[in-house]
ZAMARGU-4260 file (C-alpha; in steps of 0.2 Angstrom, whole numbers, plus 5000, padded with zeros to 4 digits):
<rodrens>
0) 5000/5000/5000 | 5011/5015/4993 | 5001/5029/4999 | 5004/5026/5018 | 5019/5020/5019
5) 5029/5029/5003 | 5019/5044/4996 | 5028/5060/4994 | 5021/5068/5009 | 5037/5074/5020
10) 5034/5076/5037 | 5037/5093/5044 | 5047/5097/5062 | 5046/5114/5060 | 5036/5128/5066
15) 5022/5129/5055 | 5022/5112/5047 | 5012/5098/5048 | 5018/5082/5059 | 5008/5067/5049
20) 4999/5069/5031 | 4981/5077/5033 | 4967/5073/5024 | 4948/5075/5024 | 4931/5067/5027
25) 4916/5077/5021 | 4897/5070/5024 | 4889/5081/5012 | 4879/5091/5026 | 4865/5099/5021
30) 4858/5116/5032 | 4842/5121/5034 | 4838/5134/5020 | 4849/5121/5008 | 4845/5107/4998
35) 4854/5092/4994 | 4862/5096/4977 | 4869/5112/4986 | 4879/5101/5001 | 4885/5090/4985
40) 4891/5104/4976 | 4902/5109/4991 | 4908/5094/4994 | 4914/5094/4972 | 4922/5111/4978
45) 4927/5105/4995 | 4937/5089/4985 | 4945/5101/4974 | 4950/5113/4986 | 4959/5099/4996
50) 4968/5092/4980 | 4974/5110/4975 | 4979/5113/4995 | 4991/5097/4995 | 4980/5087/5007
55) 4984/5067/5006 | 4966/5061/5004 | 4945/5063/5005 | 4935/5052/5008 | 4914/5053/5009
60) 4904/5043/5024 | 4889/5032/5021 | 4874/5037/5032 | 4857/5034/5031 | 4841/5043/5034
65) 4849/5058/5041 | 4840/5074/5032 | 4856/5083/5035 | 4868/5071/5029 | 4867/5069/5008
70) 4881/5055/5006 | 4872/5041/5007 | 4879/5034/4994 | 4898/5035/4994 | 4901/5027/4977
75) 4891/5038/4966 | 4897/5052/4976 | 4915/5044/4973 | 4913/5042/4954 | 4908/5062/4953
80) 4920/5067/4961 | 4934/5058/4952 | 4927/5064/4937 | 4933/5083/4945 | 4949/5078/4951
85) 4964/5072/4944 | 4979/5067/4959 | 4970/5065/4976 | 4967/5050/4983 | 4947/5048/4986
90) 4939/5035/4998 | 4924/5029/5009 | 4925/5033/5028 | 4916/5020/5027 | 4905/5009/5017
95) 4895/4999/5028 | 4899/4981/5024 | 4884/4973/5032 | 4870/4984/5022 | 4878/4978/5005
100) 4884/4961/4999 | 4902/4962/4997 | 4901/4958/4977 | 4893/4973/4976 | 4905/4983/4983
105) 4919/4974/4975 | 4909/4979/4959 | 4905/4998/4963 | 4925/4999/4968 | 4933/4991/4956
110) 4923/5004/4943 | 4932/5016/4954 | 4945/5011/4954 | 4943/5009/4933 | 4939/5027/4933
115) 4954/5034/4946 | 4968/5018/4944 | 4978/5021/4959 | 4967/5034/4968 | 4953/5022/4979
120) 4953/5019/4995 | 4940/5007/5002 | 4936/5010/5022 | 4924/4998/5029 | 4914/5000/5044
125) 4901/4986/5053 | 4891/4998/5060 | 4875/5000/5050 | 4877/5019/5049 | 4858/5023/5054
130) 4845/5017/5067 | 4837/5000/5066 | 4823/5000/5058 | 4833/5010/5043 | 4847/4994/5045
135) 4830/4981/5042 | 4824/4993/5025 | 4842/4991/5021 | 4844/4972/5022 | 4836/4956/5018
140) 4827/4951/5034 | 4840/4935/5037 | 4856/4948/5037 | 4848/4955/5051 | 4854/4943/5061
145) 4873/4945/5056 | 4881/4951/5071 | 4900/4956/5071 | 4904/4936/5072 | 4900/4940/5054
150) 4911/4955/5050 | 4927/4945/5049 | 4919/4933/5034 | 4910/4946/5026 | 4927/4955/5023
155) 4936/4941/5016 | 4923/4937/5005 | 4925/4956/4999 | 4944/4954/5000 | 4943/4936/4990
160) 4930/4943/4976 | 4943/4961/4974 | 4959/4951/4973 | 4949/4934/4962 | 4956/4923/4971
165) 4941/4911/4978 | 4949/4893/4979 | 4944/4877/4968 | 4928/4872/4975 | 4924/4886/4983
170) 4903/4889/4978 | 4910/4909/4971 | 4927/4901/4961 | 4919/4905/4945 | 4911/4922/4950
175) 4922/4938/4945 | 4920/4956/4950 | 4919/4965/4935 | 4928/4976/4932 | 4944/4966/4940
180) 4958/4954/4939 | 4948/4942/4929 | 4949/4954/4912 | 4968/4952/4914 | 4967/4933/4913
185) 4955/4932/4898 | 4962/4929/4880 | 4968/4946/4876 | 4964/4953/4891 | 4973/4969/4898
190) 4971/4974/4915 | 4980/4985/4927 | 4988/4980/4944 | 4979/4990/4956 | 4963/4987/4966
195) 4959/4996/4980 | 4966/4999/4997 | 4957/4990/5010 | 4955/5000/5027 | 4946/4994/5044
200) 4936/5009/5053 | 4930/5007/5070 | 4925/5018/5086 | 4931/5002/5099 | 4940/4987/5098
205) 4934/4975/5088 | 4941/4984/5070 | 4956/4990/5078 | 4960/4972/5085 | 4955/4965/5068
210) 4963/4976/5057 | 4981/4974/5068 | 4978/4956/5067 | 4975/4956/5046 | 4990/4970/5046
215) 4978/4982/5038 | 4980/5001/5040 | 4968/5007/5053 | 4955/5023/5056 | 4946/5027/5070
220) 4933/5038/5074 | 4941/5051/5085 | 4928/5064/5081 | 4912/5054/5092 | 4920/5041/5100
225) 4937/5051/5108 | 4937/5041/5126 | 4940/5025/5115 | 4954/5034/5104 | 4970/5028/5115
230) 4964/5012/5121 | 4959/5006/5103 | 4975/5011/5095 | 4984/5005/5107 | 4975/4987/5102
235) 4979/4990/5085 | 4999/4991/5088 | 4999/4978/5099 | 4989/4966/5087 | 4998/4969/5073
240) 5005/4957/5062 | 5017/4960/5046 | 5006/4957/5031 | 5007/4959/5013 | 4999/4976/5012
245) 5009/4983/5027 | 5026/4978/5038 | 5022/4990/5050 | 5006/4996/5058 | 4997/5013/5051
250) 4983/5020/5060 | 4974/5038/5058 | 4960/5046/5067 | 4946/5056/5061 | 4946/5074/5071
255) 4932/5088/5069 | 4942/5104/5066 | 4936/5121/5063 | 4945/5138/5061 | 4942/5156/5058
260) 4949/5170/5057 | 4941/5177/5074 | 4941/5161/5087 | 4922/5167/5093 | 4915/5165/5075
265) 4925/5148/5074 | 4913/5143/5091 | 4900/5151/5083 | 4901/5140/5068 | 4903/5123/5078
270) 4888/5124/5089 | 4878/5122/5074 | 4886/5106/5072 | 4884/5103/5090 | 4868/5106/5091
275) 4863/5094/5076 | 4870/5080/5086 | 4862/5084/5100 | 4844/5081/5091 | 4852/5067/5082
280) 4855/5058/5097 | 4838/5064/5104 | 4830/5056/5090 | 4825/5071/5082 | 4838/5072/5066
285) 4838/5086/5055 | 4845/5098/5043 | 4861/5108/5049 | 4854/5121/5059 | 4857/5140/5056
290) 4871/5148/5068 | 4854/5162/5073 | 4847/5145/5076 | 4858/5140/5087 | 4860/5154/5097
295) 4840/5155/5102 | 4839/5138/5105 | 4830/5134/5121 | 4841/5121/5128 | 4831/5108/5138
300) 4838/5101/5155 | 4854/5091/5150 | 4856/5094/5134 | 4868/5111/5136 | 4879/5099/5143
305) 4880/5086/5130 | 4884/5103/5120 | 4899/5108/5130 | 4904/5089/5133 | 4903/5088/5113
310) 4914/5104/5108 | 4924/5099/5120 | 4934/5087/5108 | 4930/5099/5091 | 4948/5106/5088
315) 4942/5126/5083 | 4948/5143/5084 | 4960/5155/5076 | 4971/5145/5063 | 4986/5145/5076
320) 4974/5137/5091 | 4968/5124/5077 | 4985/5120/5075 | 4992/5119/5091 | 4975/5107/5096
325) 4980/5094/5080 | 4998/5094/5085 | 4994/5089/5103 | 4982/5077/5097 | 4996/5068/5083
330) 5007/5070/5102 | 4994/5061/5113 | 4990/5047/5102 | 5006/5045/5088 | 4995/5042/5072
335) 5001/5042/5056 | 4988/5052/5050 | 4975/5065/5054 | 4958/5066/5042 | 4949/5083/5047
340) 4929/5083/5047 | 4919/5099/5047 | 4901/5098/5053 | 4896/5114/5054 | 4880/5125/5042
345) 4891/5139/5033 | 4897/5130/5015 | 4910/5146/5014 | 4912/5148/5029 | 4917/5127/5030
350) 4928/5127/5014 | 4936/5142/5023 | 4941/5133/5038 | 4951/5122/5028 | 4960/5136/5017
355) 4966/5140/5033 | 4972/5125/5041 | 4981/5121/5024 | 4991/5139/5027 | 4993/5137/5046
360) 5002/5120/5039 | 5011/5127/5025 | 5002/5116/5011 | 5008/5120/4995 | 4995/5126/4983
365) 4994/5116/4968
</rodrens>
């Protein structure tokens, strides 16, 4: 896997330099007083900004049923956006193996990775990135009973139809993904090398224990689970073995990160995100709401605390305080890699933010 282990990304030990590649996760969040084909469009814009800023990678996050999240499907969204890019690499954070059967996604990633040869990362979750009753619309009824037991098969059988290489016997030997490695091996077939890079997501243990002990690269879902961050990378590294893909481990974390100009507007901004969480985990989920929204919300008993508990792991100010947080973050936890989320309404004021991470950093513009 070239890109984490031998991409051109130096690491900076100077003042103003980053310490580990940075990338970017977007959800395609749509605000109130937006529509859908608005949050897409920024994230087009948000994917191009992060190619011409130097940042390493973006990936796009499958939810579902979530009026304020418009990437529900990563690999349509994917194929867009590789048709506007040219050098970035571009990935889910995740797919969620359990909604789809794993020929499918070996399908929808190999055409991917036919459009973009070189450039696709596939992150897997086994979380079913909604409620329940959206996981039973999602499914056949007998996958609802696949619990994380299942996970470990479900991926090798992903891993197995990617690489086509189901043994003799084996009830899929003589089913291919298409596109993939069976066009290469057809009378005048010519087909490339690459397939995409496998990651393993998680917010606990199970992932970062099965990813060290496949000797996958590892992501973990700093920006909603951070009391897990340390103890679950710290699994990873010890569970890792060498494997073909890597020889040494390589985790990153997801971090919500915001800056502005002036450190109240940056608060100002991240509230709205906060705020649609709050409903979210209050089973009332929404579009983005306004920061004038936010700021005459009558907070019910509790729920300014879940607030305050929340921002309290969202990395946001000036660009310097944004900064200093990431660097004591890549300190605490030693990742390879830090891939910057934004859940805020402004769409300006969002691709803003990340303009100015990129110059706190010193990111080329290319």
């Amino acid at each position: 896997m070239a890109d984490v282990q031998d991409g051109d990304f130096i690491r900076g030990t100077a003042e103003g330099s980053a310490p580990v590649p940075l990338s970017v996760l977007d959800l395609a969040t749509v605000g109130s007083g937006r529509t859908a084909a608005q949050a897409l469009g920024t994230t087009v814009e948000l994917a191009r900004l992060a190619e011409r800023r130097g940042f390493h990678r973006f990936w796009v996050a499958e939810h579902h049923s979530m009026p304020g999240i418009a990437s529900s499907s990563p690999a349509v969204v994917l194929a867009h956006i590789a048709a506007r890019t040219d050098r970035i690499r571009l990935g889910s954070g995740g797919v969620m193996l359990p909604n789809h059967a794993p020929l499918v996604i070996a399908e929808q990633f190999g055409t991917l990775e036919a459009f973009a040869p070189g450039r696709i990362d596939l992150g897997l979750g086994r979380a079913p990135g909604t409620d329940g009753a959206t996981a039973a619309a999602l499914r056949r009824a007998d996958r609802l009973r696949e619990d994380a037991d299942d996970f470990p098969q479900q991926l090798s059988e992903l891993t197995r139809f990617l690489d086509d290489d189901f043994p003799d016997g084996h009830p899929y030997s003589r089913i291919h993904a298409v596109p993939g490695p069976v066009q290469g091996r057809v009378p005048g077939g010519v087909q490339r090398a690459n397939r995409p890079s496998i990651w393993l997501l998680g917010s606990s243990g199970f992932s970062a224990r099965l990813a060290g002990v496949l000797g996958l690269p590892f992501s973990f879902a700093h920006h909603f689970s951070s009391a897990n961050t340390v103890p679950a990378l710290d699994l990873y590294r010890e569970s890792f073995r060498p494997s073909a893909i890597l020889d040494r481990p390589y985790a990153k974390i997801g971090v919500q990160a915001f800056a502005a100009e002036d450190a109240a507007e940056a608060r100002r901004q991240v509230r709205t995100g906060a705020l649609s969480m709050l409903r979210l985990r209050t089973g009332r989920p929404g579009l983005i709401p306004t920061p004038e929204e936010t700021e005459t919300y009558d907070y019910r008993a509790g729920e300014a605390e879940f607030v305050d508990s929340w921002l309290a792991n969202v990395v946001h100010g000036t660009p310097d305080e944004v900064a200093e947080g990431l660097r004591g973050l890549v300190k605490r936890t030693g990742v390879d890699e830090l891939m910057i989320t934004s859940n805020a309404h402004g769409a300006q004021e969002r691709l803003r933010s990340f303009d100015l991470i990129a110059d706190t950093f010193g990111l080329p513009r290319k």
